[in-house]
N, CA, C and O atoms as a Maestro MAE file, in Angstrom:
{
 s_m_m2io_version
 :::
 2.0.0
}

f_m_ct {
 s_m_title
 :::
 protein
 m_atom[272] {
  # First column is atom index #
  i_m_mmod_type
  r_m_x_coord
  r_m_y_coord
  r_m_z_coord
  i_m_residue_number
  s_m_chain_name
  s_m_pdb_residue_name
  s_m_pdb_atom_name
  i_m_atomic_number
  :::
  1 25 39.020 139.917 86.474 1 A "UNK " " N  " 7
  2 3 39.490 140.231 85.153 1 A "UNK " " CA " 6
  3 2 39.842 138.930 84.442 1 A "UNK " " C  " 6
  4 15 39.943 137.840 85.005 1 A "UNK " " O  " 8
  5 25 39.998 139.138 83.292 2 A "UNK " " N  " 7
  6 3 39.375 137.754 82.119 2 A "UNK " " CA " 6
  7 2 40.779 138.258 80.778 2 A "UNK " " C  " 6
  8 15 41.113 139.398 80.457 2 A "UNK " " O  " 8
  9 25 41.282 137.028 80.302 3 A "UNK " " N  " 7
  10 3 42.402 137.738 79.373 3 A "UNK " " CA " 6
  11 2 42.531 136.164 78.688 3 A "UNK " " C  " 6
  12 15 42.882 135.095 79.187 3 A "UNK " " O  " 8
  13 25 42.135 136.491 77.479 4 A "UNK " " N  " 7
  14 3 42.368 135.254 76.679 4 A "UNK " " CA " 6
  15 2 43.495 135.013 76.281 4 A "UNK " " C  " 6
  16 15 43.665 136.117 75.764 4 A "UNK " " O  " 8
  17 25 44.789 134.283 76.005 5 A "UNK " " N  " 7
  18 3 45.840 134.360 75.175 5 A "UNK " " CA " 6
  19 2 46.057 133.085 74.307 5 A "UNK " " C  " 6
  20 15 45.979 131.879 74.544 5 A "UNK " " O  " 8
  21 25 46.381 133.882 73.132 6 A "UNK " " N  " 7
  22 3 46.308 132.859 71.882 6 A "UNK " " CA " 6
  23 2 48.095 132.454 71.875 6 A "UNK " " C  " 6
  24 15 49.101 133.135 71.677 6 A "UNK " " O  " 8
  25 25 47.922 131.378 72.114 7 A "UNK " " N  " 7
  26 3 49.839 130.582 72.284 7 A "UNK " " CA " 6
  27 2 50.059 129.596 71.282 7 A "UNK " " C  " 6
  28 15 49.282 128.717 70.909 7 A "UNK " " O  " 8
  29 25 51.499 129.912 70.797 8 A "UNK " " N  " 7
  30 3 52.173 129.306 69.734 8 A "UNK " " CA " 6
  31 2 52.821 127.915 70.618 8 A "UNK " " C  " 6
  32 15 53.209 127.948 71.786 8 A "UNK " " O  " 8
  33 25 52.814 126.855 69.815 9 A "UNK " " N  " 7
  34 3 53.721 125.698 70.356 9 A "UNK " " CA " 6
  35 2 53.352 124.627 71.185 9 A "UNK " " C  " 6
  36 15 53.934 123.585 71.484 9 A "UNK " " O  " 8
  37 25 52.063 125.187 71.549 10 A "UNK " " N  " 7
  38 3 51.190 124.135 72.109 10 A "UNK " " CA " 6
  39 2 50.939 123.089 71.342 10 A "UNK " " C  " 6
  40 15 50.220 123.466 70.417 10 A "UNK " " O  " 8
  41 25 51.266 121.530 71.239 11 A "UNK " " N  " 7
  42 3 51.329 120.707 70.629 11 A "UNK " " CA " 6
  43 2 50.681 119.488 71.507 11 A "UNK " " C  " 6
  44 15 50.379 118.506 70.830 11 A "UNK " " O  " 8
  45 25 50.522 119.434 72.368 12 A "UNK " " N  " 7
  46 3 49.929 117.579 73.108 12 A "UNK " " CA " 6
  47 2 49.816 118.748 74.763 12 A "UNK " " C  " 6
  48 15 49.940 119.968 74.869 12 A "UNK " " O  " 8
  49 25 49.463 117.390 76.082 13 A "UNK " " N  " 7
  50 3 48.665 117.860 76.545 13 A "UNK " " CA " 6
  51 2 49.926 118.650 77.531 13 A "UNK " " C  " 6
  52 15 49.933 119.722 78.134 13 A "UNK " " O  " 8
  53 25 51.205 117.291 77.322 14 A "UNK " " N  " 7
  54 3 52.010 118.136 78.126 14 A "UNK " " CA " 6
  55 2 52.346 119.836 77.921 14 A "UNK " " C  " 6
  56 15 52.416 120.692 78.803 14 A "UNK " " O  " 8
  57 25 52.484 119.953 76.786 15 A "UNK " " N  " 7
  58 3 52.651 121.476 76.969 15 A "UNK " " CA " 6
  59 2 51.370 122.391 76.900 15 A "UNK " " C  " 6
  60 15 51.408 123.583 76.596 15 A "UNK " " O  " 8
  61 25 50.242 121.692 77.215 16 A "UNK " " N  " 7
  62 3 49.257 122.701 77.604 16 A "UNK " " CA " 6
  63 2 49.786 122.716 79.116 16 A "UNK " " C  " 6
  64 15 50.103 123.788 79.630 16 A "UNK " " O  " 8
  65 25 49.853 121.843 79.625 17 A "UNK " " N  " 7
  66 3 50.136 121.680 81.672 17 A "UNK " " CA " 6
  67 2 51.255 122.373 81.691 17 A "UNK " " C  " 6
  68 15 51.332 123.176 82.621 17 A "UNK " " O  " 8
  69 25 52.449 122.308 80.720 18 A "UNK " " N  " 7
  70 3 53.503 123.504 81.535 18 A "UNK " " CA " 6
  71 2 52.733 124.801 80.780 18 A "UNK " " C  " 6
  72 15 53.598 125.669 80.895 18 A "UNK " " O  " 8
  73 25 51.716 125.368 80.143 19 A "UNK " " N  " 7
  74 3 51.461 126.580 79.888 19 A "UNK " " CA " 6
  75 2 50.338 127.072 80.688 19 A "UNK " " C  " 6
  76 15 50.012 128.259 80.703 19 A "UNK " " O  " 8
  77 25 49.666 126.022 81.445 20 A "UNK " " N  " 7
  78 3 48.715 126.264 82.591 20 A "UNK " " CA " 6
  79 2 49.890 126.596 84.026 20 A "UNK " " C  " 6
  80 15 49.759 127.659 84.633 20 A "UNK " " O  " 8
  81 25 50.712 125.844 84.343 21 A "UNK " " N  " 7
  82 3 51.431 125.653 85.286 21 A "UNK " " CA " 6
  83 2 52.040 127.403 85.396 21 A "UNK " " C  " 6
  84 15 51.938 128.172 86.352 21 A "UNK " " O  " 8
  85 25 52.519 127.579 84.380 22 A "UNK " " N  " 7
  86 3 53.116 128.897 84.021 22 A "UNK " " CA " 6
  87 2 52.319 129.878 84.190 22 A "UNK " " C  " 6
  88 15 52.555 130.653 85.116 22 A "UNK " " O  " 8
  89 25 51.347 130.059 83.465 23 A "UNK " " N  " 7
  90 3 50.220 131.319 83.896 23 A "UNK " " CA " 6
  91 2 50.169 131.224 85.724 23 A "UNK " " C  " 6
  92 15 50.607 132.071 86.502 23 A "UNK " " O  " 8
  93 25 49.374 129.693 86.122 24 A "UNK " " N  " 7
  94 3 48.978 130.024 87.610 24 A "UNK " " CA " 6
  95 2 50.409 130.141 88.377 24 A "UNK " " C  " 6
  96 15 50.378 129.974 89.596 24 A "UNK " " O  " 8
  97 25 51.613 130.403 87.783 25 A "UNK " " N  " 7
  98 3 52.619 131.315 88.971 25 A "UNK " " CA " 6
  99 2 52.336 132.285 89.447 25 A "UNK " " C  " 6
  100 15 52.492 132.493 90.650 25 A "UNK " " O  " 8
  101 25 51.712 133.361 88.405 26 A "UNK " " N  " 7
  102 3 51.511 134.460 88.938 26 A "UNK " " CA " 6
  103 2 50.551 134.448 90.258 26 A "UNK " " C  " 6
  104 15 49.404 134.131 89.943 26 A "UNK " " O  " 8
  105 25 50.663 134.634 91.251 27 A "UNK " " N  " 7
  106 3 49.682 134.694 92.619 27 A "UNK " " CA " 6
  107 2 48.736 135.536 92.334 27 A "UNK " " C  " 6
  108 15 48.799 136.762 92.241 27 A "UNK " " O  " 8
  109 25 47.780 134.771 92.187 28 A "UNK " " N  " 7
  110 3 46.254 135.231 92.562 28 A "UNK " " CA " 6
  111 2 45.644 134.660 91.327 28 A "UNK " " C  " 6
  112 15 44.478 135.050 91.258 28 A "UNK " " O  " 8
  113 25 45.915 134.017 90.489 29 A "UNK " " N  " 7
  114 3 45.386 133.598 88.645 29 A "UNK " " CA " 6
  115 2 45.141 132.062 88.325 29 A "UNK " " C  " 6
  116 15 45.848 131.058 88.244 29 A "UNK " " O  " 8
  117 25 44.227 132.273 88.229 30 A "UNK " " N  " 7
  118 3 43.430 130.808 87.505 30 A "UNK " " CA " 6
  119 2 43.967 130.661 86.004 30 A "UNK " " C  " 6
  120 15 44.458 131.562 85.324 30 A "UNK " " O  " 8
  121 25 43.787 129.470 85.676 31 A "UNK " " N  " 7
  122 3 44.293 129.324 84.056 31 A "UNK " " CA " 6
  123 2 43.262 127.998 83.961 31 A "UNK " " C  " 6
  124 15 42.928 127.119 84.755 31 A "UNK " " O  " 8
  125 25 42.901 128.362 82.403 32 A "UNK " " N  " 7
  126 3 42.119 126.569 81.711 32 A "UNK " " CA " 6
  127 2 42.358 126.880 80.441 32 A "UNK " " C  " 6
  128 15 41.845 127.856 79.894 32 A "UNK " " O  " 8
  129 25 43.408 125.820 79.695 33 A "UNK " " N  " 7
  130 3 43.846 126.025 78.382 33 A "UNK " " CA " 6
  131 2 43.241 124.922 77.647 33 A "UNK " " C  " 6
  132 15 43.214 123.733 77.965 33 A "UNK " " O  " 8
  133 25 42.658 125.617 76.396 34 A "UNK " " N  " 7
  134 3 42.125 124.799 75.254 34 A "UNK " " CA " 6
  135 2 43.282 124.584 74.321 34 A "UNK " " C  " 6
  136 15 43.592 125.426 73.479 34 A "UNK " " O  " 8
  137 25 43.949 123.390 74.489 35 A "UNK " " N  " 7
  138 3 44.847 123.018 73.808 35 A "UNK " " CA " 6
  139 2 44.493 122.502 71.956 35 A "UNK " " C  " 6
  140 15 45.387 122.676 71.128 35 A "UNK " " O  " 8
  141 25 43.426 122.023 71.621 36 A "UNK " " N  " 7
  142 3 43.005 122.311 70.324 36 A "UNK " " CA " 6
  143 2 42.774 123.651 69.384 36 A "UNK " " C  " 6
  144 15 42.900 123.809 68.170 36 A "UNK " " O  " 8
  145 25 42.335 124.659 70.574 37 A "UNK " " N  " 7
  146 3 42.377 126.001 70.284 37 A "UNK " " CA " 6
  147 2 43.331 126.482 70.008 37 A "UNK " " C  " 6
  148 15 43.513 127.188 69.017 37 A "UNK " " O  " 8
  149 25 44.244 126.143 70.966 38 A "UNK " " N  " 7
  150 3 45.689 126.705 70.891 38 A "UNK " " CA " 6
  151 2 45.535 128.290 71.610 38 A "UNK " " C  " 6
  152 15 45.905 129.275 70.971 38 A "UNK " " O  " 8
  153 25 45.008 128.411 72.865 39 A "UNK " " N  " 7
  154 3 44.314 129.023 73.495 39 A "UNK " " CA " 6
  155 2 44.285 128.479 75.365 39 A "UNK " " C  " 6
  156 15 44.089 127.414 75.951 39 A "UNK " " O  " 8
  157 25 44.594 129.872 75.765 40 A "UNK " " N  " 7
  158 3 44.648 129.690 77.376 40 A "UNK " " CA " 6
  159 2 43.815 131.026 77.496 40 A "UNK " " C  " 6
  160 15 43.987 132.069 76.866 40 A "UNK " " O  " 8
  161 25 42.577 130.647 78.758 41 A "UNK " " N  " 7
  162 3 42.475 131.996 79.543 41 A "UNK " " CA " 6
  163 2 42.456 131.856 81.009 41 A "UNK " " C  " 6
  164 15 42.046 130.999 81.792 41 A "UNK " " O  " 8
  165 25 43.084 133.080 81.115 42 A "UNK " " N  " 7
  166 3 43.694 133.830 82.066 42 A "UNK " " CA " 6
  167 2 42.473 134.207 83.335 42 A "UNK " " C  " 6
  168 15 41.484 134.864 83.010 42 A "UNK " " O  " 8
  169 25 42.642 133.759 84.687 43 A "UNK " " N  " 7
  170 3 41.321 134.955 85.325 43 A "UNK " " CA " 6
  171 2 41.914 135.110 86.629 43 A "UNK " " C  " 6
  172 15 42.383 134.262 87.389 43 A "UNK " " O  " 8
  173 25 41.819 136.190 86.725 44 A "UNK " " N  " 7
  174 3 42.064 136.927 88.330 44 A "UNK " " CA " 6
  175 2 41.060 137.644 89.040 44 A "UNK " " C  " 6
  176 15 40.188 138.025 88.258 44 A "UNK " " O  " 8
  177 25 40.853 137.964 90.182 45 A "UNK " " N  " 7
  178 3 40.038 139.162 90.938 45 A "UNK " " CA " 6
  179 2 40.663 140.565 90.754 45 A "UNK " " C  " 6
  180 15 40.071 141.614 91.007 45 A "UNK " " O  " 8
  181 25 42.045 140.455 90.242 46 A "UNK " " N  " 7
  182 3 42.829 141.194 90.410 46 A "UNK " " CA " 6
  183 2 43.504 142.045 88.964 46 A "UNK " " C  " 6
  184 15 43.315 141.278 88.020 46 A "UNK " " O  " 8
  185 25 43.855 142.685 88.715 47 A "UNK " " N  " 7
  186 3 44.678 143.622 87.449 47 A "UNK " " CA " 6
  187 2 45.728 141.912 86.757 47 A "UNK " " C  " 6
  188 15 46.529 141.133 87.273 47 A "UNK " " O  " 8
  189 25 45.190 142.032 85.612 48 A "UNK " " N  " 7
  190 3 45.691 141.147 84.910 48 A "UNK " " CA " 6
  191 2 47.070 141.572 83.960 48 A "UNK " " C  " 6
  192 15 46.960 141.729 82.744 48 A "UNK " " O  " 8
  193 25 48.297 141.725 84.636 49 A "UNK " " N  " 7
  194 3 49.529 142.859 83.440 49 A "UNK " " CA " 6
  195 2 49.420 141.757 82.371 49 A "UNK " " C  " 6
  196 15 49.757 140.685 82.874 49 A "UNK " " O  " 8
  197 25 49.072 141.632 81.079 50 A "UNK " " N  " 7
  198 3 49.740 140.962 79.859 50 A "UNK " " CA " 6
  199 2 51.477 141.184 79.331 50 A "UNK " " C  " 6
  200 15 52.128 140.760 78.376 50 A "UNK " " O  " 8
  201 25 51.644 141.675 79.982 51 A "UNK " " N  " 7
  202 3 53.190 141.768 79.782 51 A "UNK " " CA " 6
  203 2 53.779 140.428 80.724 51 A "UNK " " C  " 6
  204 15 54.583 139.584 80.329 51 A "UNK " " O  " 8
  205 25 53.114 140.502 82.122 52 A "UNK " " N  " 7
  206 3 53.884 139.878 82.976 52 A "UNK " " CA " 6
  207 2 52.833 138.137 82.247 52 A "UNK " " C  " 6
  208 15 53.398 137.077 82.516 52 A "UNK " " O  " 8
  209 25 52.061 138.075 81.786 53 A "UNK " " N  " 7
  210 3 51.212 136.454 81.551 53 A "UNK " " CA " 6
  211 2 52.071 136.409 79.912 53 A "UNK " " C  " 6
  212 15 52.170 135.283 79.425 53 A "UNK " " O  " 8
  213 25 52.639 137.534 79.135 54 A "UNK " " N  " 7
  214 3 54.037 137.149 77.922 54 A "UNK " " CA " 6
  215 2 54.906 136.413 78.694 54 A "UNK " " C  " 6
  216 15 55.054 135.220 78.432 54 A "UNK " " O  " 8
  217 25 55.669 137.064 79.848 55 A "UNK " " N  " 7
  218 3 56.954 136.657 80.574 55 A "UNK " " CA " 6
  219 2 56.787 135.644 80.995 55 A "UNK " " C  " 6
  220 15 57.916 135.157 81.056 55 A "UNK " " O  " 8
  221 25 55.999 134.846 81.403 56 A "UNK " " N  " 7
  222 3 56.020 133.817 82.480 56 A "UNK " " CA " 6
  223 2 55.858 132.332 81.051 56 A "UNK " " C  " 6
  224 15 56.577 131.336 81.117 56 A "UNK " " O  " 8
  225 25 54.819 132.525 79.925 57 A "UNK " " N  " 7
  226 3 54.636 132.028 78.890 57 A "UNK " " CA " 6
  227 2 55.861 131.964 77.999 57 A "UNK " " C  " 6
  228 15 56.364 130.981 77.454 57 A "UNK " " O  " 8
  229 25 56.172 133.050 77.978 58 A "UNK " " N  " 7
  230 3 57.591 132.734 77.219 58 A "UNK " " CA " 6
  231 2 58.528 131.982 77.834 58 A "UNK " " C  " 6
  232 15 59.064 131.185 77.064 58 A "UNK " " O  " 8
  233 25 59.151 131.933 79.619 59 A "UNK " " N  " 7
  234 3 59.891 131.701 79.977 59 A "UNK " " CA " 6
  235 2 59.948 130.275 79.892 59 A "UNK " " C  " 6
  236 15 60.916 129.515 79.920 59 A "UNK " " O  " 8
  237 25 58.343 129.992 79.747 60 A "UNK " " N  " 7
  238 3 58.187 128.398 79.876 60 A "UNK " " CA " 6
  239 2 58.136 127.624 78.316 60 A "UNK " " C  " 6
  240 15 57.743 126.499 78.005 60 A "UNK " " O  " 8
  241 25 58.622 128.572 77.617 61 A "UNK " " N  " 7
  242 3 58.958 128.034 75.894 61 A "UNK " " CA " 6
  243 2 58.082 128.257 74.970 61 A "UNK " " C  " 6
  244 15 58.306 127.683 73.904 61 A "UNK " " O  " 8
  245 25 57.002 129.012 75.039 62 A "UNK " " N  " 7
  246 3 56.044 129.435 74.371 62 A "UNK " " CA " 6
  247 2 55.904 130.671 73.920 62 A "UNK " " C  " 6
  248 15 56.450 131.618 74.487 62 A "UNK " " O  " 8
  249 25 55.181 130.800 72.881 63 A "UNK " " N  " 7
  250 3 54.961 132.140 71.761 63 A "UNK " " CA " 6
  251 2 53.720 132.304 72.152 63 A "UNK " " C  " 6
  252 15 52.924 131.385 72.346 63 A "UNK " " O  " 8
  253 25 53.465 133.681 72.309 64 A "UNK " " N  " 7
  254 3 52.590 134.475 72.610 64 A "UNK " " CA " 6
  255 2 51.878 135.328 71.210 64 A "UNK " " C  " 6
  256 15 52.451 136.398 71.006 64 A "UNK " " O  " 8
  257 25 50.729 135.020 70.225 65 A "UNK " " N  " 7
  258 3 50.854 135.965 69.425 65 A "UNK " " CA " 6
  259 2 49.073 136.627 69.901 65 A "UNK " " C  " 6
  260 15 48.538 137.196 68.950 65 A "UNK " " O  " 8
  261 25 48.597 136.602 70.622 66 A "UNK " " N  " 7
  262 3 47.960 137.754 70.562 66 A "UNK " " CA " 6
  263 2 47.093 137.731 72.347 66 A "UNK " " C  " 6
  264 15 46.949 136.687 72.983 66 A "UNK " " O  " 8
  265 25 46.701 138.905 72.769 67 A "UNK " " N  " 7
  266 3 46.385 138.415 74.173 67 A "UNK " " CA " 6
  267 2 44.678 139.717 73.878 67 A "UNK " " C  " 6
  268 15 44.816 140.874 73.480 67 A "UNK " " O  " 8
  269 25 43.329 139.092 74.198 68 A "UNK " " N  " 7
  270 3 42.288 139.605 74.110 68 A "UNK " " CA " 6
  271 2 41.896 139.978 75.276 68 A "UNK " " C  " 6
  272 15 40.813 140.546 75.411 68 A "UNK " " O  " 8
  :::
 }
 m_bond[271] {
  # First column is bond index #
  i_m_from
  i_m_to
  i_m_order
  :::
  1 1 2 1
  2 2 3 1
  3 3 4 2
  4 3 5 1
  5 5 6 1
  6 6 7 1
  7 7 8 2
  8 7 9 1
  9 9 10 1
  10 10 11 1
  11 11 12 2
  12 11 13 1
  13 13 14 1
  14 14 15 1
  15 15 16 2
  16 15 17 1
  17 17 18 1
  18 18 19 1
  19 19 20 2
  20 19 21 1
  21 21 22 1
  22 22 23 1
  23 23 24 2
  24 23 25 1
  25 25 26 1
  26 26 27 1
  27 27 28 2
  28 27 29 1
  29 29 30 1
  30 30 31 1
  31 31 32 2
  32 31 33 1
  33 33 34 1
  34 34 35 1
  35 35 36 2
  36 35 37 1
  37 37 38 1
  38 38 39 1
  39 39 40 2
  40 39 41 1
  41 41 42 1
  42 42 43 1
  43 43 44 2
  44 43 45 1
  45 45 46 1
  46 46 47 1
  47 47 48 2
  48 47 49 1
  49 49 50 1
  50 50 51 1
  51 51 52 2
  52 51 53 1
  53 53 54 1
  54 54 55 1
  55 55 56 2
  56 55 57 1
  57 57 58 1
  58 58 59 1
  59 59 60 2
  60 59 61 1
  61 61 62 1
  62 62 63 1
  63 63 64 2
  64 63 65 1
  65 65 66 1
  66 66 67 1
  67 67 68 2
  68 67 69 1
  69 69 70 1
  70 70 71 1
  71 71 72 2
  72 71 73 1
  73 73 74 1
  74 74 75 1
  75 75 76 2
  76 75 77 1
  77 77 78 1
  78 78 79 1
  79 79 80 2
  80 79 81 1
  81 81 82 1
  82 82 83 1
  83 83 84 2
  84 83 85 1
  85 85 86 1
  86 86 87 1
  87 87 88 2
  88 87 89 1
  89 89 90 1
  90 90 91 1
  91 91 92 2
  92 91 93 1
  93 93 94 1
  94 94 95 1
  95 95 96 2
  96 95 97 1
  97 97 98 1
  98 98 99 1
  99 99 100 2
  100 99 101 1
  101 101 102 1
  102 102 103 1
  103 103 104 2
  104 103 105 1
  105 105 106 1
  106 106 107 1
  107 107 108 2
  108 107 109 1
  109 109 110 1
  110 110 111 1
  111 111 112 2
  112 111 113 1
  113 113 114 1
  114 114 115 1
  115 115 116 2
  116 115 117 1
  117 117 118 1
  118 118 119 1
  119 119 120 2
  120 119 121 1
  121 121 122 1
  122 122 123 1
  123 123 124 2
  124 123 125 1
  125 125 126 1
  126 126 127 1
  127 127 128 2
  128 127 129 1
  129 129 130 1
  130 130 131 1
  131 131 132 2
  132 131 133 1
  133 133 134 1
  134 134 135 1
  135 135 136 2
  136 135 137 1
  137 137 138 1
  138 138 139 1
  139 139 140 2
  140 139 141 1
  141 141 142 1
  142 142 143 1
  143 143 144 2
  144 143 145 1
  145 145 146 1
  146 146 147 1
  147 147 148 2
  148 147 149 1
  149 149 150 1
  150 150 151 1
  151 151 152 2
  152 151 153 1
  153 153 154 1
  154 154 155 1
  155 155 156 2
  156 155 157 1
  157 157 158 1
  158 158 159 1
  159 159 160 2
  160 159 161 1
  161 161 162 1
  162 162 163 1
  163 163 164 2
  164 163 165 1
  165 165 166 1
  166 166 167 1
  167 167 168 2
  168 167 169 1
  169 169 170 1
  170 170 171 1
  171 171 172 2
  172 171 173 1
  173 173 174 1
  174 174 175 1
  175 175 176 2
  176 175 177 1
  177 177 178 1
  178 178 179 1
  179 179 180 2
  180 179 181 1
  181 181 182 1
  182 182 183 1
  183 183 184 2
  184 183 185 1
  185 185 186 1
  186 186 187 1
  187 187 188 2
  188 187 189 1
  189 189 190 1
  190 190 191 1
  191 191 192 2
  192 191 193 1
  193 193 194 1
  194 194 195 1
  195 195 196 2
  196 195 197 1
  197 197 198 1
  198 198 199 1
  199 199 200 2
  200 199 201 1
  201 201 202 1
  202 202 203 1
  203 203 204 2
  204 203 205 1
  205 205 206 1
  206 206 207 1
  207 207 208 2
  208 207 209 1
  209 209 210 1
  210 210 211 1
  211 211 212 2
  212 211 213 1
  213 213 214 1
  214 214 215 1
  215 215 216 2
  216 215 217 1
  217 217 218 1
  218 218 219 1
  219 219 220 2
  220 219 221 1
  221 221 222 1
  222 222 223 1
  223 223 224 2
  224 223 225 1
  225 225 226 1
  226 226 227 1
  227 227 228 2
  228 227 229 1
  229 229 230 1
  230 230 231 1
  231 231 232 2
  232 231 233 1
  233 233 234 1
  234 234 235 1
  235 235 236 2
  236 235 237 1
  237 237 238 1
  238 238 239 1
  239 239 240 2
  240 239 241 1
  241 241 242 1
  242 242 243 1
  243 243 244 2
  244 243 245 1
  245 245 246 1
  246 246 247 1
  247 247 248 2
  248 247 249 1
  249 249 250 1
  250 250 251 1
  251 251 252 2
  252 251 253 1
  253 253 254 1
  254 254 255 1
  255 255 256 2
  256 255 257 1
  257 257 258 1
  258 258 259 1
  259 259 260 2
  260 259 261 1
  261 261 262 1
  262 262 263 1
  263 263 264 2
  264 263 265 1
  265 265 266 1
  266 266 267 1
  267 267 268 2
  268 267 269 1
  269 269 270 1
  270 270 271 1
  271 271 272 2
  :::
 }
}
C-alpha cells in the first residue's frame, strides 16, 4: 500500500529527515520525501492507517493538509 502525504512546514532538508524519520517509526513503512514538493510518500506491504502517518507527522512538528 502507497499513501502520498502533502506536509506543511517542510522548509530545508533537515525537516524533510525528521519527517522521513517520523513516518519510518511506524514498523513495517518506507518513506521518500520530496521536499520541493512539499510531499512525502508513504509505502508498506501492510494496511497503511492515515490517522496513525497524521500522529506520528504531527508529533514531529508538522501539518498534515491532505493524505492521497
Amino acid at each position: 500500500m502507497k499513501k502520498t502525504i502533502i506536509i506543511n512546514g517542510m522548509t530545508n532538508r533537515f525537516s524533510a529527515s525528521k519527517v522521513k524519520e517520523a513516518i519510518e517509526s511506524i514498523p513495517g513503512v518506507s518513506a521518500t520525501v520530496f521536499l520541493a514538493e512539499k510531499k512525502a510518500v508513504a509505502q508498506s506491504n501492510d494496511f497503511l492507517d492515515p490517522n496513525e502517518l497524521v500522529s506520528v507527522i504531527l508529533y514531529a512538528g508538522y501539518e498534515v493538509s491532505e493524505i492521497l
